[in-house]
DRENLUM-111892 format. One record per atom (N, C-alpha, C): x, y, z. Coordinates in pm, 1 decimal. Each point is the difference from the previous one (the first is absolute). Example, Ala and Ser with C-alpha at 12.3 -4.5 7.8 and 13.67 -1.06 7.14 Angstrom:
<atoms>
<atom u="1319.0" v="-569.0" w="780.0"/>
<atom u="-89.0" v="119.0" w="0.0"/>
<atom u="90.0" v="120.0" w="0.0"/>
<atom u="-35.0" v="105.0" w="-72.0"/>
<atom u="82.0" v="119.0" w="6.0"/>
<atom u="-77.0" v="109.0" w="73.0"/>
</atoms>
This chain:
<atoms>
<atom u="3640.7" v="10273.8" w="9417.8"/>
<atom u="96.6" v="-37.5" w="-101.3"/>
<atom u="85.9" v="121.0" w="-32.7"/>
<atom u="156.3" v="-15.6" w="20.1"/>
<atom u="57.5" v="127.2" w="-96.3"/>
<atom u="54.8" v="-63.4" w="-83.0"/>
<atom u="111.5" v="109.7" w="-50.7"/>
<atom u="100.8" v="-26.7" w="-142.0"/>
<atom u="110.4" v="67.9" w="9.1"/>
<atom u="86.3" v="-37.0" w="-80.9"/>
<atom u="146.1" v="82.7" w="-13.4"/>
<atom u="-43.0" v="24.0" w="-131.5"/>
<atom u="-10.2" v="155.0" w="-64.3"/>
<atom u="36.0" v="-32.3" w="-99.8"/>
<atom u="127.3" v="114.6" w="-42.3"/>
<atom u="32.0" v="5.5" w="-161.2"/>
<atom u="133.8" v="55.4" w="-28.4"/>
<atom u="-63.3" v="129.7" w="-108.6"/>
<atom u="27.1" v="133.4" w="10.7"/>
<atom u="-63.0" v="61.1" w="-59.7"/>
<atom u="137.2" v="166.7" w="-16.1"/>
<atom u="4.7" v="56.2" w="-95.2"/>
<atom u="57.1" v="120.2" w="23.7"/>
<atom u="230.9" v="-36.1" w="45.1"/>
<atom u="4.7" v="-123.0" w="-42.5"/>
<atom u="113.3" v="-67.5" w="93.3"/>
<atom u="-14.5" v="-1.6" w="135.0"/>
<atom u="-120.5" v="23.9" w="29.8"/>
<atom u="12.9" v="-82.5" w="208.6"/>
<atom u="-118.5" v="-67.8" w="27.1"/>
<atom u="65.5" v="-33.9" w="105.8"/>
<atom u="-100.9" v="-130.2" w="47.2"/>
<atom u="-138.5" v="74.0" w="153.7"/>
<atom u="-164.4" v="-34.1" w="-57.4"/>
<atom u="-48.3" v="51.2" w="142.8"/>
<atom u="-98.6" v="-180.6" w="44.8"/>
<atom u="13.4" v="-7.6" w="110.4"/>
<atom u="-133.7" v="-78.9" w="29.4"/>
<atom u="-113.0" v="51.2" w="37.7"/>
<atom u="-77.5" v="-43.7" w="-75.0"/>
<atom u="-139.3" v="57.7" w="30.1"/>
<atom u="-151.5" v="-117.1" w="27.4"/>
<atom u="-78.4" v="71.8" w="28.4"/>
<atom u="-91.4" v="-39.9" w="60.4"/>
<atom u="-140.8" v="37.6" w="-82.8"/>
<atom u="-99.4" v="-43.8" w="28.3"/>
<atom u="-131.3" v="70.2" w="-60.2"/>
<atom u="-71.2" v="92.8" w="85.8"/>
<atom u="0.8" v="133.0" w="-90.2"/>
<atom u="-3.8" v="100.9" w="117.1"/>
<atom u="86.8" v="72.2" w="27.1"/>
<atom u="129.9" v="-21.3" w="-24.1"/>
<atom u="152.7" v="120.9" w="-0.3"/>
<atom u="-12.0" v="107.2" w="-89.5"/>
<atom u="35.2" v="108.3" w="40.6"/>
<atom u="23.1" v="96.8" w="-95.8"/>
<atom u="129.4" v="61.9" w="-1.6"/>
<atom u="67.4" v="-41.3" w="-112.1"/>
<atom u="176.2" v="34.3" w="27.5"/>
<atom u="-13.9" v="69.9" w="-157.1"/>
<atom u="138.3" v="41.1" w="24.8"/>
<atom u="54.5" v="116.0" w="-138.2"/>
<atom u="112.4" v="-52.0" w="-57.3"/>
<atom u="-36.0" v="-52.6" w="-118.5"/>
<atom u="85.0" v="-2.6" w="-79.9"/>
<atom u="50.0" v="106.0" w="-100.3"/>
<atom u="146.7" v="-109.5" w="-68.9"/>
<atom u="0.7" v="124.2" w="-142.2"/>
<atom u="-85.2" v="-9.6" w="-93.2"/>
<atom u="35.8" v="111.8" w="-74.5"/>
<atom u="-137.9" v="52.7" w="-68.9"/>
<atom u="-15.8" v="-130.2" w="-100.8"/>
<atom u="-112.3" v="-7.8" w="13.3"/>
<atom u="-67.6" v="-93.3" w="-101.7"/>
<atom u="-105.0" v="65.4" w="-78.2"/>
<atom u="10.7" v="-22.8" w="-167.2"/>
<atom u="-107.1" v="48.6" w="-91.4"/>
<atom u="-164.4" v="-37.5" w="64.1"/>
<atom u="-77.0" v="124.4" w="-43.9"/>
<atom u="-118.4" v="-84.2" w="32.1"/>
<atom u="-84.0" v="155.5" w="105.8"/>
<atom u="-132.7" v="-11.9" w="-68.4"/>
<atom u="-73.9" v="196.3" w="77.1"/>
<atom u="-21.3" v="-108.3" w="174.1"/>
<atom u="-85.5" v="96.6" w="42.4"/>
<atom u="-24.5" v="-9.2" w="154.9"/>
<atom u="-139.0" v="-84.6" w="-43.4"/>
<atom u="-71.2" v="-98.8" w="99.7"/>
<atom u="-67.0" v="-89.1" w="-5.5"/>
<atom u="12.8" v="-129.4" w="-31.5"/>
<atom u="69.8" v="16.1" w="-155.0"/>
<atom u="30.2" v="-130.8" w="-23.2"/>
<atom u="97.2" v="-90.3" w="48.4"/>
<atom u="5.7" v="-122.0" w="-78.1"/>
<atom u="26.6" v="-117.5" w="75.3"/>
<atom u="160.7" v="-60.4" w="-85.8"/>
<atom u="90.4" v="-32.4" w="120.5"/>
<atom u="144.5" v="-6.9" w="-49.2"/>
<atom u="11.6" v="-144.3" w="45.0"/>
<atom u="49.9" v="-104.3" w="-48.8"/>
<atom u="12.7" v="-140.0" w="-18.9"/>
<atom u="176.2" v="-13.3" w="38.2"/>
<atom u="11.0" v="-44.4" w="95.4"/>
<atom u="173.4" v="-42.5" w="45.4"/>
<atom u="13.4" v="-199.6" w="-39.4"/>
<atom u="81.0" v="9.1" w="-84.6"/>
<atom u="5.8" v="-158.2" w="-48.6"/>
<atom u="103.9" v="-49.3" w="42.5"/>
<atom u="110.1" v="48.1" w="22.9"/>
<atom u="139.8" v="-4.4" w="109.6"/>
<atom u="38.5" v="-1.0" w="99.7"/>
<atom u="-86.8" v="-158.8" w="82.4"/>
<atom u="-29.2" v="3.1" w="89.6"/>
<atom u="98.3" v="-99.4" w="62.1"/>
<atom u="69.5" v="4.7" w="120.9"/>
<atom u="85.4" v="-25.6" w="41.0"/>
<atom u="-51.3" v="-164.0" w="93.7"/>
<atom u="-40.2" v="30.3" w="80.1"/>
<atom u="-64.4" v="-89.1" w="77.0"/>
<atom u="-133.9" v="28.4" w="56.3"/>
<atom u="-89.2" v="-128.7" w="47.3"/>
<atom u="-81.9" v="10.7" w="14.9"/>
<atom u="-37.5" v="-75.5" w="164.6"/>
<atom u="-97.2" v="100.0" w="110.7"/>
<atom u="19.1" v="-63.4" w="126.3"/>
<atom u="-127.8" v="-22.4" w="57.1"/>
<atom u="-40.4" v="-1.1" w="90.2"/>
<atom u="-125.6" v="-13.7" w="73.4"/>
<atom u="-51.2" v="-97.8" w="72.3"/>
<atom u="-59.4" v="-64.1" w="-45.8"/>
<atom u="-40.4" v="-103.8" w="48.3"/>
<atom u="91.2" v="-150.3" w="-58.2"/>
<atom u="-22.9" v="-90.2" w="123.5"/>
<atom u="157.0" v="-162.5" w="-89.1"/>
<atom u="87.1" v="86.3" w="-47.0"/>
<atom u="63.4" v="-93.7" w="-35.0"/>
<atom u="179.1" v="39.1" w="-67.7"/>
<atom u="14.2" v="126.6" w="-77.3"/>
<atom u="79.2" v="85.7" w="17.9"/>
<atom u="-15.8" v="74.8" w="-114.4"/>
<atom u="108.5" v="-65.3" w="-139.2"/>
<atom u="-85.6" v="72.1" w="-82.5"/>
<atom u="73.7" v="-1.1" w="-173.6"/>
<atom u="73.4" v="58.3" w="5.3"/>
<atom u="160.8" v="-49.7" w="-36.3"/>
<atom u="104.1" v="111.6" w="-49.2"/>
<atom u="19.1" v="-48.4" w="-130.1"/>
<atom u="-4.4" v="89.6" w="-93.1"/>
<atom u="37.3" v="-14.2" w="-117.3"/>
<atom u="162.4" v="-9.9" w="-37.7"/>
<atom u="7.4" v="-0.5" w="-137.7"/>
<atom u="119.8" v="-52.4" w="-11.1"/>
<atom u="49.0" v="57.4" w="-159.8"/>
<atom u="-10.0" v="121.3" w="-98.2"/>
<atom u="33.2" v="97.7" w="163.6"/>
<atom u="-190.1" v="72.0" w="2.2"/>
<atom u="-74.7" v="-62.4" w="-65.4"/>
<atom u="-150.7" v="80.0" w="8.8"/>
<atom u="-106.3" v="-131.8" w="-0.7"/>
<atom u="-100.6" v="56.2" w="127.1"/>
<atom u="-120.6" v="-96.8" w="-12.9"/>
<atom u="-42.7" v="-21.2" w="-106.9"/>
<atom u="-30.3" v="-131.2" w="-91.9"/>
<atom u="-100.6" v="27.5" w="-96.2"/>
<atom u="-145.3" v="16.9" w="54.2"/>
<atom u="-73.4" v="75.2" w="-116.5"/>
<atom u="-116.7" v="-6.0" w="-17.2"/>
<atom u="-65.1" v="77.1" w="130.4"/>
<atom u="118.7" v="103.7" w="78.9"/>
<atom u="-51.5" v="38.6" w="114.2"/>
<atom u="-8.2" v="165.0" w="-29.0"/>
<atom u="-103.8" v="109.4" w="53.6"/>
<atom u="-6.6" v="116.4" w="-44.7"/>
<atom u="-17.4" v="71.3" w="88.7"/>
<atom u="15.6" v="141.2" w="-16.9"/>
<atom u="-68.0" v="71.0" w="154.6"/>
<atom u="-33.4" v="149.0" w="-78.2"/>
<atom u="-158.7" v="-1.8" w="-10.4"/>
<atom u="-65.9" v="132.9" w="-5.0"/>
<atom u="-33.4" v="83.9" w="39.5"/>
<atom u="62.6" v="164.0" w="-19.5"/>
<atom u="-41.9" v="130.9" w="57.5"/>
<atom u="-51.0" v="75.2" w="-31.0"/>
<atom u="-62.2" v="103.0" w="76.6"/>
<atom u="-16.5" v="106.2" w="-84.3"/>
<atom u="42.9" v="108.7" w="17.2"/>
<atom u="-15.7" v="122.6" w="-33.9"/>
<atom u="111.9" v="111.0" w="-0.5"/>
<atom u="-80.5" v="109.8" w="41.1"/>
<atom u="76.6" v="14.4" w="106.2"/>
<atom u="-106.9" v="114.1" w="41.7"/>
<atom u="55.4" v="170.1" w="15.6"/>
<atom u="141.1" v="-14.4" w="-22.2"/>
<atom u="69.6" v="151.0" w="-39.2"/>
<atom u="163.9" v="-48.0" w="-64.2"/>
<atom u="3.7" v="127.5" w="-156.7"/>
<atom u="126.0" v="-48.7" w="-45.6"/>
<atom u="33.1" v="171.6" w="85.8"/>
<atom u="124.4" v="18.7" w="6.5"/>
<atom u="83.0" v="119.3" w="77.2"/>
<atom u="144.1" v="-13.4" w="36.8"/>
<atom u="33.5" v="114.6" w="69.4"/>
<atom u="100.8" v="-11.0" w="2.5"/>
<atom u="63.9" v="0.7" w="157.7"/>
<atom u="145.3" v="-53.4" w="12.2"/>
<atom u="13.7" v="-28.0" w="182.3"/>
<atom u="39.9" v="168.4" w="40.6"/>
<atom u="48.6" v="36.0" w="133.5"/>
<atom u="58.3" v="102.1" w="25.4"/>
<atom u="150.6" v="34.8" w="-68.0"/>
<atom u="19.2" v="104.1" w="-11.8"/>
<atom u="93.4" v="70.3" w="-79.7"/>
<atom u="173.9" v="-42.3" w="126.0"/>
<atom u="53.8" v="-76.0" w="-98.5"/>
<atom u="137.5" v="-1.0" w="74.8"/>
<atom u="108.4" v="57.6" w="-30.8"/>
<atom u="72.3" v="64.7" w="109.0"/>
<atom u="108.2" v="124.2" w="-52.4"/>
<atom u="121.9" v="-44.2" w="-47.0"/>
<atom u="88.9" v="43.9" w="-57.7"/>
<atom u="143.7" v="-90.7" w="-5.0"/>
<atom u="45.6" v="178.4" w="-11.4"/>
<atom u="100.3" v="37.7" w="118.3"/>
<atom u="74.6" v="72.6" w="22.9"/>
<atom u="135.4" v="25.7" w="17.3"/>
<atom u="92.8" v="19.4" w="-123.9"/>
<atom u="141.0" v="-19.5" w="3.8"/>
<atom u="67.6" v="138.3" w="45.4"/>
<atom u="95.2" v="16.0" w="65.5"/>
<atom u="66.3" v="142.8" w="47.5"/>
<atom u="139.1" v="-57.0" w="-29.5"/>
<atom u="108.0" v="99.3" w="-25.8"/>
<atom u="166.4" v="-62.6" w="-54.8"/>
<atom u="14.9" v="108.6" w="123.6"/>
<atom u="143.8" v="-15.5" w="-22.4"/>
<atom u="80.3" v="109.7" w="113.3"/>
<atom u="26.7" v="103.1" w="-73.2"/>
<atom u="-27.8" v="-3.0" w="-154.6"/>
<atom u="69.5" v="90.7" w="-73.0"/>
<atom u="-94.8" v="141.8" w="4.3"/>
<atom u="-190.9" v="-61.7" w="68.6"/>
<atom u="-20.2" v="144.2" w="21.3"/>
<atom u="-150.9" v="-42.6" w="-67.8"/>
<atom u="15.1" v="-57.4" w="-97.3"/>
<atom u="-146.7" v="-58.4" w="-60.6"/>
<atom u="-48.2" v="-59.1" w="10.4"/>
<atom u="-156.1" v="-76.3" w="-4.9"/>
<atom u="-70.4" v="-16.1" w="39.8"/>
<atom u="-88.0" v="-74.5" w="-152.1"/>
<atom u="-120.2" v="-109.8" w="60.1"/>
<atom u="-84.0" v="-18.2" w="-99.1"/>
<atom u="-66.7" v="-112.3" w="74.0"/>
<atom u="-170.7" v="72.2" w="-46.7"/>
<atom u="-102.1" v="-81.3" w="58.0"/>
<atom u="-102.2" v="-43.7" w="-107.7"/>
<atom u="-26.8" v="-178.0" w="34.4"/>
<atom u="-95.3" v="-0.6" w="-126.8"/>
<atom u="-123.1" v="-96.2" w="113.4"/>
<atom u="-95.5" v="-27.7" w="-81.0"/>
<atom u="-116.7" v="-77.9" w="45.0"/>
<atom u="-13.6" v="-97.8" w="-107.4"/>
<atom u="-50.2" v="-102.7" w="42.1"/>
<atom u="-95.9" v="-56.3" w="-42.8"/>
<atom u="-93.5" v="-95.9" w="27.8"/>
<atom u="-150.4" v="-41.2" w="-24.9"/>
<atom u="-127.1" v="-42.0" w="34.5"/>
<atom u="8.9" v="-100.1" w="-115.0"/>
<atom u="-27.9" v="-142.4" w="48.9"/>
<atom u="18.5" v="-114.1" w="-36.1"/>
<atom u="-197.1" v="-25.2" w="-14.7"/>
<atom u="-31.1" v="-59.3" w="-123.8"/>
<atom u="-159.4" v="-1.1" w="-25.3"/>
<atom u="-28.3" v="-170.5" w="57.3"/>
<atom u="-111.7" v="3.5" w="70.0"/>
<atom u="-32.8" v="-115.1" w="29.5"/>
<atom u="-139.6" v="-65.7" w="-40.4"/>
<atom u="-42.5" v="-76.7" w="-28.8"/>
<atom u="-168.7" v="-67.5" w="66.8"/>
<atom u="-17.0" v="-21.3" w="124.6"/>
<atom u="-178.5" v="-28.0" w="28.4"/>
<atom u="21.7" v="-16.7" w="124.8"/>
<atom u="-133.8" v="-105.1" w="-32.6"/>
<atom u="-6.7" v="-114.3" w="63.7"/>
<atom u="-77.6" v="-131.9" w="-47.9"/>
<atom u="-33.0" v="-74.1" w="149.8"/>
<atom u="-158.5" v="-35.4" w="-66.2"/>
<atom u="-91.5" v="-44.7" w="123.5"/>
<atom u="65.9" v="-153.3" w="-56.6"/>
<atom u="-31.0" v="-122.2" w="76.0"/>
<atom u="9.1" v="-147.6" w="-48.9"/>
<atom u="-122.2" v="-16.6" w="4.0"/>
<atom u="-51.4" v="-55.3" w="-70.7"/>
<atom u="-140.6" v="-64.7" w="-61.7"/>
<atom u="-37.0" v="-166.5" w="25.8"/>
<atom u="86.1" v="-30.5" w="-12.1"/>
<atom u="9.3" v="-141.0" w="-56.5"/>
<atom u="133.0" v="-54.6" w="35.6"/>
<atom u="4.7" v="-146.2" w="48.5"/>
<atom u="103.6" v="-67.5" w="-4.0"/>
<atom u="-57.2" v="-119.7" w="-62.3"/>
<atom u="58.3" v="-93.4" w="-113.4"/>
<atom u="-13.3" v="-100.6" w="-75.4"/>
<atom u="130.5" v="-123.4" w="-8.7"/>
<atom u="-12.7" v="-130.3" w="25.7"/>
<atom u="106.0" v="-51.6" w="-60.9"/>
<atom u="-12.2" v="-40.1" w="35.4"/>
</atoms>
């Protein structure tokens, strides 16, 4: 069975057993994060598309590192001679699927 669901403004399908990274979501390492914004539902027969969310359908994770991604550069140079470099590291979760319900 997977799922679409909607989390962070984007969309992942997942499975039981995926471990993908989202944005940061509240919540320490171990515990358990509940996605209720669930897009559609597939697997086995027809799948459920919601309209625009499954009811009564859920998908439970757990969290197994909050952190941060690699550092990305943004490097501007003018002709006039100057120069300016900045970074920045975007914080993510990173979540096992537990559970698919619905």
């Amino acid at each position: 069975m997977y799922a679409v669901i909607r989390t962070g403004g984007k969309q992942y399908r997942v499975a039981e057993g995926d471990v993908l990274r989202i944005e940061k979501v509240a919540g320490e390492i171990g515990t358990e994060v509940t996605f209720n914004d669930i897009l559609m539902l597939g697997g086995s027969g027809s799948p459920k598309i919601g309209q625009p969310t499954v009811g009564g359908a859920k998908v439970v994770g757990k969290i197994l590192a909050q952190d941060k991604h690699r550092r990305v550069l943004h490097f501007r140079k003018e002709k006039e001679g100057w120069t300016r470099r900045r970074g920045h590291r975007q914080p993510y979760t990173e979540v096992r699927v537990t559970s698919i319900s619905g």
